[in-house]
C-alpha positions in Angstrom: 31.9 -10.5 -23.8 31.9 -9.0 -27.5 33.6 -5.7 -27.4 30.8 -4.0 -29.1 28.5 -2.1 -27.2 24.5 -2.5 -27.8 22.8 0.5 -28.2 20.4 -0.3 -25.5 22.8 -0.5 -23.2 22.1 2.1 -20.3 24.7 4.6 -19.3 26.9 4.0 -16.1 24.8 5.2 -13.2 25.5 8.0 -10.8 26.5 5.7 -8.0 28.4 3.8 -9.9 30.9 6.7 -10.8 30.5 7.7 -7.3 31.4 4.1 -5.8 34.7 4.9 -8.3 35.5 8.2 -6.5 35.1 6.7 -3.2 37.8 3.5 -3.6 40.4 5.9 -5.9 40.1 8.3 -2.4 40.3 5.5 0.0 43.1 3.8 -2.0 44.8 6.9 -1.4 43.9 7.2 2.3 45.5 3.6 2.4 48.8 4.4 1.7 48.3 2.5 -1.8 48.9 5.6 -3.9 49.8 8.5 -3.9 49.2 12.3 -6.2 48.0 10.9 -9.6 49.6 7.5 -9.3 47.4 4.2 -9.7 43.7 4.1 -11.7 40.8 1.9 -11.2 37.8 0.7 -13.1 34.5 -1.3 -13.1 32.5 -3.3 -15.8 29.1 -1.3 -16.5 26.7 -2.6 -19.7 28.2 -0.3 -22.5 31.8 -1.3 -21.1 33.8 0.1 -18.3 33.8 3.4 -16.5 37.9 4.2 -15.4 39.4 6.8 -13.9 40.7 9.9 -15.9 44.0 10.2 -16.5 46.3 12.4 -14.6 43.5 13.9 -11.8 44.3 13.7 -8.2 41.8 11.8 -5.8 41.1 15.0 -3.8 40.2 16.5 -7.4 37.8 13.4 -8.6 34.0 13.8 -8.8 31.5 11.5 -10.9 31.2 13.5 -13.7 34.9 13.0 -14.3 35.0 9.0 -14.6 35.6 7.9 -18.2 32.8 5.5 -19.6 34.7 3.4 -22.8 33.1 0.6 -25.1 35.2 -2.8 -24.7 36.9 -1.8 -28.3 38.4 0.8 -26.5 36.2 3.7 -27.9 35.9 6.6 -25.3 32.3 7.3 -24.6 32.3 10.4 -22.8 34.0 13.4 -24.7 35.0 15.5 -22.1 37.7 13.9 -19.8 40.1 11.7 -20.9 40.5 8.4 -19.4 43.7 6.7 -17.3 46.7 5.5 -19.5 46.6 2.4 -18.5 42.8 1.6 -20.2 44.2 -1.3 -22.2 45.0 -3.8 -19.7 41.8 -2.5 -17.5 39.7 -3.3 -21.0 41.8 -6.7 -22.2 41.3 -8.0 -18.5 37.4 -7.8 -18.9 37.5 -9.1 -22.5 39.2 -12.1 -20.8 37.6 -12.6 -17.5 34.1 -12.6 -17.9 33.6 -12.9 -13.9 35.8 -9.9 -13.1 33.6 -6.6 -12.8 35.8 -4.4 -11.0 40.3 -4.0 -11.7 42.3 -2.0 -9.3 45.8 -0.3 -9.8 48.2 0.5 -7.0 51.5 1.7 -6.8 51.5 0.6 -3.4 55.2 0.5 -1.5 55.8 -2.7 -1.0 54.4 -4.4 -4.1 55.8 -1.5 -5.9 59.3 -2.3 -4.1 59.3 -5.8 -4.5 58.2 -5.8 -8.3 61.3 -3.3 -8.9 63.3 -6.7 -8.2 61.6 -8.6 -10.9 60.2 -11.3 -8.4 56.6 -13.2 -7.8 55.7 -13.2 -4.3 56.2 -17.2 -3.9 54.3 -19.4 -1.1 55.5 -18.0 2.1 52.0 -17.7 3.7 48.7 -19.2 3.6 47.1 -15.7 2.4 48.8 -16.1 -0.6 45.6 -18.4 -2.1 43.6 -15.2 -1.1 45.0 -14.3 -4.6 43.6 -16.8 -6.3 46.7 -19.5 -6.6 50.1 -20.8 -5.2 52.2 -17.2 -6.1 51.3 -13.7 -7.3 53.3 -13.9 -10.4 55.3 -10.9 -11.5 54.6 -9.7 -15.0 57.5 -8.7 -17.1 58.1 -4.8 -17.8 56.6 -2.9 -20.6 56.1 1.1 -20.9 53.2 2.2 -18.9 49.9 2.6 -21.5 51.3 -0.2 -23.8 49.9 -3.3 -25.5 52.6 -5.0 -24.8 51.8 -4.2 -21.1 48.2 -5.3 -21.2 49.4 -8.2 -22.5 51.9 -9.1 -19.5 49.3 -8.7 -17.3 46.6 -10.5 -18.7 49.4 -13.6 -19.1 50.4 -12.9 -15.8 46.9 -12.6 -14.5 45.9 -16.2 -15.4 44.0 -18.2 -12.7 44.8 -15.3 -10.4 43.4 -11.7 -8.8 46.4 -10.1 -8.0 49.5 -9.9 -10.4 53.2 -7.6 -9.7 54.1 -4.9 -12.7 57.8 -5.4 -13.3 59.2 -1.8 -11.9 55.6 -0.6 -11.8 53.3 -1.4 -9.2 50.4 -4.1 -8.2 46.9 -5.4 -10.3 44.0 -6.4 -8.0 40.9 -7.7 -9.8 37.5 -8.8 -7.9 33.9 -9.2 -8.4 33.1 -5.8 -7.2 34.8 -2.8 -6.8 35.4 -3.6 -2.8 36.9 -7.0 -3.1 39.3 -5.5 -5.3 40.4 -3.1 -3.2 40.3 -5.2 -0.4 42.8 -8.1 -2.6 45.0 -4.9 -3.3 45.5 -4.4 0.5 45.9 -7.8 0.7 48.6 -8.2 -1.3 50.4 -5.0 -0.4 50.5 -6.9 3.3 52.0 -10.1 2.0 54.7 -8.0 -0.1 56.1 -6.3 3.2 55.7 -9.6 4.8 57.7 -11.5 2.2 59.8 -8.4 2.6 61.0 -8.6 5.9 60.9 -12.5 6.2 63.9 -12.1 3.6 65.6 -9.9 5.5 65.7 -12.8 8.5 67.7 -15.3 5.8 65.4 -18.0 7.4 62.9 -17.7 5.4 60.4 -20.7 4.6 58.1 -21.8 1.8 55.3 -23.9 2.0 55.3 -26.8 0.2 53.1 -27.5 -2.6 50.5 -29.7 -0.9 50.2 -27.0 2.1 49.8 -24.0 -0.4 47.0 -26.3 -2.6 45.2 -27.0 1.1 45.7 -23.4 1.5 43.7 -22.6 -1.9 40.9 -25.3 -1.1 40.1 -23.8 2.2 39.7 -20.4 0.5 37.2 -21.7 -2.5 34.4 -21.4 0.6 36.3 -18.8 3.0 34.3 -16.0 4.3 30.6 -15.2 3.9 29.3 -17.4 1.7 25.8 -16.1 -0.5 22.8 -18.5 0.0 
């Protein structure tokens, strides 16, 4: 997608800033964040609309979601939107099937990327992320390029990627199946966590994990 906006392009709708209230306050419900910590977005036609930066969930409304043009030009004045707007924008520039991104400082992700480490094949779920591993991107400061950059490398062929002593990404076609791959991978994280912690712990091998990620090309409800 070109990242200049066409100047018929319509405005994000009321229900879509809403739908963005609604996951930032269930993320929060979920354990995935807390205060002011994670962001989220979703692809409308002049851009993305994204969180604002700073707000609590309990403190979010529509009118406070941030509309930006894909060249990163802020399209409402008032409220300014989350730090972390580069990667949300580079990730749609460079996923044209992605529509909706998802932030989380969730504990267990947050805790295993604070070691530096992918989460590697220990379960079957892991293809629910789109590949064999959920790949850990180097650190960068928080807002950076450099950043973006990580996670869009680290993003490759995947949904779900680990911030280097930061927290998780969980991208989807909608705003729900983002979220829903966030919980996802927070559950695999404290799984891989405490299988560790046993010293017994197994991988599968490379022709189980690829089974794994055939199966889950048609798993689920299937559109007809």
């Amino acid at each position: 997608m070109s990242p200049t906006t066409s100047s018929s392009a319509k405005p994000a709708s009321p229900a879509l800033r809403e739908a963005l209230v609604t996951v930032m306050q269930r993320l929060e419900a979920d354990g995935l964040n807390r205060a002011a910590a994670g962001n989220a977005s979703v692809r409308t036609e002049r851009g993305m609309l994204i969180t604002p930066t700073g707000v609590v969930p309990s403190l979010l409304a529509p009118p406070t979601m941030v509309e930006m043009s894909l060249a990163g030009e802020t399209l409402d004045q008032f409220w300014k939107p989350s730090s972390e707007w580069r990667f949300h924008r580079d990730i749609y520039l460079s996923r044209p099937e992605i529509n909706a991104i998802v932030h989380v400082h969730s504990p267990y992700a947050t805790a295993l990327a604070c070691t530096r480490r992918e989460i590697p094949p220990f379960h079957y779920m892991i293809a629910a992320a789109g590949g064999a591993n959920v790949r850990c991107a180097p650190y960068a400061t928080f807002g950076t390029q450099a950043l973006s950059d990580h996670a869009v490398n680290a993003l490759i062929d995947r949904r779900a990627c680990l911030l280097a002593n930061h927290g998780l990404i969980a991208l989807g076609p909608d705003l729900e199946r983002a979220r829903r791959t966030a919980v996802e991978v927070e559950e695999l994280a404290r799984q891989y966590l405490l299988a560790e912690q046993t010293g017994h712990l197994v991988l599968l091998s490379p022709s189980e994990i690829d089974e794994a990620i055939a199966m889950f090309a048609s798993y689920g409800q299937q559109k007809t």
